[in-house]
Structures are given as structure tokens and as C-alpha cells.
KEKE-3310 file (N, C-alpha, C; in steps of 0.2 Angstrom, whole numbers, plus 5000, padded with zeros to 4 digits):
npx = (5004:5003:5009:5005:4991:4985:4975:4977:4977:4979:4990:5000:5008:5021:5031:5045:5058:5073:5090:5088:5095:5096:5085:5083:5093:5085:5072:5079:5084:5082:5071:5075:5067:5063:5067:5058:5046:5031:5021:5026:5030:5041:5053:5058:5070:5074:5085:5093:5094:5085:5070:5072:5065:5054:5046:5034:5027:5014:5006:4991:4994:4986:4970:4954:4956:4965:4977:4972:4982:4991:5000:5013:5019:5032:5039:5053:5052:5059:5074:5081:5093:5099:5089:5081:5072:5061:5052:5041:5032:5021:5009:4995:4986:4973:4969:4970:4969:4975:4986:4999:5008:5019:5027:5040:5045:5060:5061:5071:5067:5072:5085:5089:5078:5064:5054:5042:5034:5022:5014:5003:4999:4986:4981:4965:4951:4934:4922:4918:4931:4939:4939:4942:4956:4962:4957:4964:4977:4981:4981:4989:5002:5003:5007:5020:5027:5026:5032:5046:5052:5050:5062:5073:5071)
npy = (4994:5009:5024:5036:5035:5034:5036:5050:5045:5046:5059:5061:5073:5078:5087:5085:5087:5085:5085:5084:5074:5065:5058:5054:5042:5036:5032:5027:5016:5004:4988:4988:4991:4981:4989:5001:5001:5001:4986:4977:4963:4953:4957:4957:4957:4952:4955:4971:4986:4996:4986:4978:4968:4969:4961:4959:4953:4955:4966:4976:4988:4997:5004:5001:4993:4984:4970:4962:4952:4952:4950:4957:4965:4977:4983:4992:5005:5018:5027:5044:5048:5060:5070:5064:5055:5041:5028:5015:5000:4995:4978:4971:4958:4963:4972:4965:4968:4983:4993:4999:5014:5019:5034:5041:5057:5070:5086:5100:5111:5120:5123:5109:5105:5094:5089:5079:5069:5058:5048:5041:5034:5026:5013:5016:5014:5008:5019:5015:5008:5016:5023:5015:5013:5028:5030:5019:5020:5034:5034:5024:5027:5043:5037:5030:5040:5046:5036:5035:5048:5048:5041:5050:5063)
npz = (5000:4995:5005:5001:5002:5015:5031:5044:5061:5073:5082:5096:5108:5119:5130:5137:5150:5146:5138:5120:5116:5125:5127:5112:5116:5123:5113:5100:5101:5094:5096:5110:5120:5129:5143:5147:5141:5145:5151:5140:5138:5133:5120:5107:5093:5076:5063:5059:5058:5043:5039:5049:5065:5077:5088:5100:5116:5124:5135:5142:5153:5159:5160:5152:5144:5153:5158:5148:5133:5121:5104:5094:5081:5073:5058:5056:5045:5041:5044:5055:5059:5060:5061:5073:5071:5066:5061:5058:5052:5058:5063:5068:5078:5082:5072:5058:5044:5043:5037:5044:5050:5063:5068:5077:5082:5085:5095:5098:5107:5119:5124:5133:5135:5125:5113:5111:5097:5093:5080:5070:5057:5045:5033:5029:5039:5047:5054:5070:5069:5066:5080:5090:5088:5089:5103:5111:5106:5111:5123:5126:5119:5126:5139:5135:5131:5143:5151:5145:5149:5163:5165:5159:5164)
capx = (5000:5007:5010:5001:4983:4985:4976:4981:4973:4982:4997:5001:5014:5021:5037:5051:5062:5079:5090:5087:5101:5096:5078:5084:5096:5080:5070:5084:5085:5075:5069:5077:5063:5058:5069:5054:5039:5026:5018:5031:5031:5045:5053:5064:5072:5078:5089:5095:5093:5078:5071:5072:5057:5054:5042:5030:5021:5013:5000:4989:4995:4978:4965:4948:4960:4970:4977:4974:4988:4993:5006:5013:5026:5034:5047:5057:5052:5062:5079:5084:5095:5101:5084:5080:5065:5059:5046:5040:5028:5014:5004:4992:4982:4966:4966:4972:4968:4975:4990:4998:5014:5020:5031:5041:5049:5058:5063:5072:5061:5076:5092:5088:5070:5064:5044:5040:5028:5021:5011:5000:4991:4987:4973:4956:4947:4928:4921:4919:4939:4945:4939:4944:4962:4963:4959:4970:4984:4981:4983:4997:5008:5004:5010:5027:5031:5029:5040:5052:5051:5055:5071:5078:5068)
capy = (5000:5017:5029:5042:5034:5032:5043:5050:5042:5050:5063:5062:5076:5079:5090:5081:5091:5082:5086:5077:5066:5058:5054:5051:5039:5029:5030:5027:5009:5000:4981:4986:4992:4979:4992:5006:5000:4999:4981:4976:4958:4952:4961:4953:4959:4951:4958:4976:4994:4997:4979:4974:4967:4969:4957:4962:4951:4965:4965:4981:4991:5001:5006:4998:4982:4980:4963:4958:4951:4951:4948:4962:4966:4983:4984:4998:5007:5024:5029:5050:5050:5068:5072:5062:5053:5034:5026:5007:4999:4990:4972:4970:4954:4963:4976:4961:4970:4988:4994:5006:5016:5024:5038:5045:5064:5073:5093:5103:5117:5123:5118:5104:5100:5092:5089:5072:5068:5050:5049:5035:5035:5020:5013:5018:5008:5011:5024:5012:5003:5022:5027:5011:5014:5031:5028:5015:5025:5039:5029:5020:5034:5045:5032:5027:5044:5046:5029:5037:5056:5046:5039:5055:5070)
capz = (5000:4997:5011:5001:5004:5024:5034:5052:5066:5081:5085:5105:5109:5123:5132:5141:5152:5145:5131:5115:5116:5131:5126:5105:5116:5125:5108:5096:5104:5091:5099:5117:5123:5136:5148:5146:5139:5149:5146:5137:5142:5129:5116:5103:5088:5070:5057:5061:5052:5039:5040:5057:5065:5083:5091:5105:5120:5128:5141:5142:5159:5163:5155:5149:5142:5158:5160:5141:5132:5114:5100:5090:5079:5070:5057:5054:5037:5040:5051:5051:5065:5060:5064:5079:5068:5062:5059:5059:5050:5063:5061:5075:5074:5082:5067:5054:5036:5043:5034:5049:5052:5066:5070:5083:5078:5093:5091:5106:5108:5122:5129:5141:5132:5121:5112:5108:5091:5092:5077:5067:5050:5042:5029:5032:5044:5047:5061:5076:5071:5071:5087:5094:5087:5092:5108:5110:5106:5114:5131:5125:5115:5132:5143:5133:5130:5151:5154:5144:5152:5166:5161:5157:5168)
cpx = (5004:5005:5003:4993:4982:4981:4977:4973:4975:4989:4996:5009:5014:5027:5041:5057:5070:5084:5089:5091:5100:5089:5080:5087:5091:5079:5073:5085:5080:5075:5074:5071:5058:5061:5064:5048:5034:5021:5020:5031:5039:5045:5059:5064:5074:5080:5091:5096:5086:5079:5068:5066:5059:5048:5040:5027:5021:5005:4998:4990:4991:4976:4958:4952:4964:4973:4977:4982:4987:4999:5007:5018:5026:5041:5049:5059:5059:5067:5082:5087:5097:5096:5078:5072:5067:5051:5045:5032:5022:5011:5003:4986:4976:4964:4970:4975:4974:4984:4993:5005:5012:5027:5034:5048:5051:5063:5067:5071:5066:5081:5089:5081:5067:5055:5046:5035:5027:5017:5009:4997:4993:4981:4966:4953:4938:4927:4922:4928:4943:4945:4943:4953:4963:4962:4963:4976:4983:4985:4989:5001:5009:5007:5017:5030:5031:5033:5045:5055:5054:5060:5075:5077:5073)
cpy = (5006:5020:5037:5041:5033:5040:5044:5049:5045:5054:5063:5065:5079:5083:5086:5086:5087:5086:5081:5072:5062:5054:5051:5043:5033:5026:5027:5016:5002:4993:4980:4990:4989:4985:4997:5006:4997:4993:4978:4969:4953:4956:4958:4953:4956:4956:4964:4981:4993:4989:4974:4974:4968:4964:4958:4958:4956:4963:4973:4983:4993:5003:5000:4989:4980:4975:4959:4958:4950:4951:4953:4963:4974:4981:4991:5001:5013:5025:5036:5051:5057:5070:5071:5060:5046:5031:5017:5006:4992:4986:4970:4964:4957:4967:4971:4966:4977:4988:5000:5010:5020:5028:5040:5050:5067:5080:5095:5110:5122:5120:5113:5104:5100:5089:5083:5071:5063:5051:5043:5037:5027:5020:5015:5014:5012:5016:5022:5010:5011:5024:5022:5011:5020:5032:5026:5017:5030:5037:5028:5027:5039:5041:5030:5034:5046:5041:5033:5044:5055:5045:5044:5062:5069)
cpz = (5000:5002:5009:5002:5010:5024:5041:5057:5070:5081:5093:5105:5115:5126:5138:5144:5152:5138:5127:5114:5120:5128:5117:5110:5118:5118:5101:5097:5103:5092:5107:5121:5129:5142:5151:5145:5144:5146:5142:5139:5140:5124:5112:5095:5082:5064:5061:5055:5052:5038:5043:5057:5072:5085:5098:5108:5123:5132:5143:5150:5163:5157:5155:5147:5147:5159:5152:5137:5123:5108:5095:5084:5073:5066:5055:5046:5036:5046:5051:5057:5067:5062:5067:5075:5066:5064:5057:5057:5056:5060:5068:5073:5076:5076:5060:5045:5036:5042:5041:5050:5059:5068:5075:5080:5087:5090:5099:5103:5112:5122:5138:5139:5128:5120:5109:5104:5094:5087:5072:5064:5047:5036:5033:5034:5044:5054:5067:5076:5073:5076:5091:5094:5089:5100:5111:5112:5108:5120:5131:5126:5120:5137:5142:5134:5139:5154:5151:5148:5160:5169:5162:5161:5176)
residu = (UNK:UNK:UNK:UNK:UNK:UNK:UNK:UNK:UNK:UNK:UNK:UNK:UNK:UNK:UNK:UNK:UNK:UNK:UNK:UNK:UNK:UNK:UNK:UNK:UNK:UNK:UNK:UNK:UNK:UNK:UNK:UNK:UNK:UNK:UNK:UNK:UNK:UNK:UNK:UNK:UNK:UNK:UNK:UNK:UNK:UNK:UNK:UNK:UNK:UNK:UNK:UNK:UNK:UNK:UNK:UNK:UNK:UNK:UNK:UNK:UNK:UNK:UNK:UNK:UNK:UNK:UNK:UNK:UNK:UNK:UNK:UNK:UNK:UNK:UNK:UNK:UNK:UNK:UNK:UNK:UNK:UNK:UNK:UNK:UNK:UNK:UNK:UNK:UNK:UNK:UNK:UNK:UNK:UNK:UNK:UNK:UNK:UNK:UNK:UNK:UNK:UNK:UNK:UNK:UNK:UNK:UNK:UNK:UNK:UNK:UNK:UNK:UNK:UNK:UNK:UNK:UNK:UNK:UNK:UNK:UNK:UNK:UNK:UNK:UNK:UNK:UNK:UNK:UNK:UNK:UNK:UNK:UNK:UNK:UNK:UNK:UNK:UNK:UNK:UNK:UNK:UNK:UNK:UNK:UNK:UNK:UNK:UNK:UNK:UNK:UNK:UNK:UNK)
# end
């Protein structure tokens, strides 16, 4: 599917009082993420660079699906280190058909802190799948971006 027929389901932005080196250094760390990921239950990595797959067992931390567990994986379409950006491409078995990227872009707004993008578009889903994906990720992408905020604050 080309990229150009996705549409945006969620942006979650939020400010981290770090410099961008330290938080690029959390997010930059594509398939180590059991350190930080909330619900993260394993996480494990094949290949390396544009490619890579990372493998998710993930169990939902709060929320409406607390306690549920599911299998996930993301591969890494895009890498712009010059400009703290990439991007992976999503397979989720409960949205099977859905085409999805997501992003994480980070900007230093100051010295010593830094805005976090998280951002998802995918194929068009129906009214009920977008809400249920936006929601979803809202929760989540707020929640990863405060594990990390963590880490570095």
C-alpha cells in the first residue's frame, strides 16, 4: 500500500524536560525496549537497520483492556538520526487488514528540552475501528512517552 493513501489516526505530543540526546538515546534503541515500555512483556528483535522486525508480547498496563495480552510486531520502514525521527511499520492481529505506520519525531524546543511527536496513520478503517484505534493509542503513546520522560527527567 502506498503511504500516500494512509490517513492520520492520532498525533500524541508531549514535552520532556531532557536534552534530545538523552531521550533520542531511550527512543533510538529499536527492539530494546523491554527496559521502558510499559507492558512490554518480551521484546525481541531480527535483522538490524531498515528491515528489522521487533516482536512484542505486551500485556495492556491500565486502561479499559488492563490485564489483556497480545502479540505484535513493528518493522522499521524509516531511520533519520540527523533528525531524531523513524518510523515502523505496525501488524496488529486485532486490526488484521490495517495497513499502519508509526512515528516518533523529537525537536528541542530549548536547551535541556525536548517535544515528543508520536504519530499514526494508516489505511482507512471504518468509524467504530478508528475510534477504537485512536483511543487505544492515545493511552498507550501517552503512557510510553511518560516511561520514557521518566528515564531522562
Amino acid at each position: 500500500m502506498s503511504t500516500d493513501n494512509l490517513v492520520h489516526y492520532i498525533t500524541v505530543t508531549r514535552d520532556i524536560n531532557a536534552p534530545i540526546g538523552e531521550v533520542w538515546g531511550i527512543v533510538a534503541g529499536f527492539g530494546a525496549e523491554k527496559t521502558w515500555y510499559p507492558g512490554a512483556l518480551k521484546v525481541s528483535l531480527e535483522g538490524f537497520g531498515i528491515g528489522s522486525v521487533r516482536h512484542f508480547s505486551y500485556e495492556y498496563p491500565a486502561g479499559k483492556n488492563k490485564g489483556q495480552r497480545y502479540e505484535f510486531t513493528e518493522e522499521l520502514t524509516e531511520y533519520d538520526a540527523k533528525n531524531y525521527s523513524m518510523s515502523f511499520r505496525v501488524r496488529r492481529p486485532d486490526y488484521p487488514t490495517m495497513y499502519a505506520i508509526g512515528t516518533t519525531a523529537l525537536e528541542q524546543i530549548e536547551p535541556g528540552k525536548t517535544r515528543f511527536h508520536w504519530h499514526a496513520n494508516g489505511s482507512p478503517l471504518s468509524d467504530e475501528q478508528t475510534l477504537g484505534v485512536r483511543e487505544d493509542l492515545e493511552e498507550r503513546f501517552d503512557g510510553l512517552i511518560a516511561a520514557i520522560a521518566k528515564h531522562v527527567e
